[in-house]
C-alpha positions, 0 to 999 in steps of 0.5 A: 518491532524496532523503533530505530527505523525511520519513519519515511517511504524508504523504509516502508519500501524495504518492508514491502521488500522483505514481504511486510506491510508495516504503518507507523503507529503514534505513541501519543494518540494511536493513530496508523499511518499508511503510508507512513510519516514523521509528522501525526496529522491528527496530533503533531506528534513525532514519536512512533513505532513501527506496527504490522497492519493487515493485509486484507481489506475491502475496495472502496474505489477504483479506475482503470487505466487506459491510456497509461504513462510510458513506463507503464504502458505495457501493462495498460489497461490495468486497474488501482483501486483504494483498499481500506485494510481491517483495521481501517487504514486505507491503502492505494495500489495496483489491483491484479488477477481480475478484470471483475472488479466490484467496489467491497469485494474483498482483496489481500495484499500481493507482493509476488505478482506485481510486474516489476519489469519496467525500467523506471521507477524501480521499487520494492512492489505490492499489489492487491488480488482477490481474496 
């Protein structure tokens, strides 16, 4: 993967877009960063490089929305949950596909069935569905 990509949310979402989860690797200490930052957290580094991270993993919590903001009241009730992939990095995002949520199920990264239809805000989507 090319290194010439910046390391910020913009370019993380034009993965998402092309159908990629991608985290920026440090060169320094190894750490993944998901999302990714210009700045390692654990070693104050500045130079990565794009990696490609599993899409599966396990729930580690969860809430579901109820009352939610404006633009996302159509879909309300929803949930989101916290996934840590495989390899550890942990991910927020809309679950989908079930109403049984249970915290360890296993779940897989969905960049086809998030509802993208509101208005505002307008990005590339990931969700998470059963495995």
């Amino acid at each position: 993967m090319s290194t010439l990509e910046p390391f910020t949310i913009e370019q993380f979402y034009k993965f998402i877009a092309q159908g990629k989860l991608m985290a920026g690797k440090c060169q320094k200490c190894g750490k993944i960063h998901l999302p990714p930052r210009p700045l390692c957290n654990n070693c104050y580094s500045q130079t990565f490089t794009w990696t490609p991270v599993p899409s599966k993993g396990k729930l580690l919590t969860y809430t579901v929305i109820h009352v939610a903001p404006q633009q996302f009241q159509h879909l309300a009730p929803y949930a989101v949950g916290i996934v840590q992939l495989e390899n550890g990095a942990k991910l927020p995002g809309m679950i989908t596909g079930t109403t049984q949520l249970r915290i360890g199920m296993d779940l897989t990264v969905d960049f086809t069935a998030c509802d993208n239809a509101q208005p505002w805000p307008q990005w590339p989507r990931y969700c998470f569905k059963p495995t």
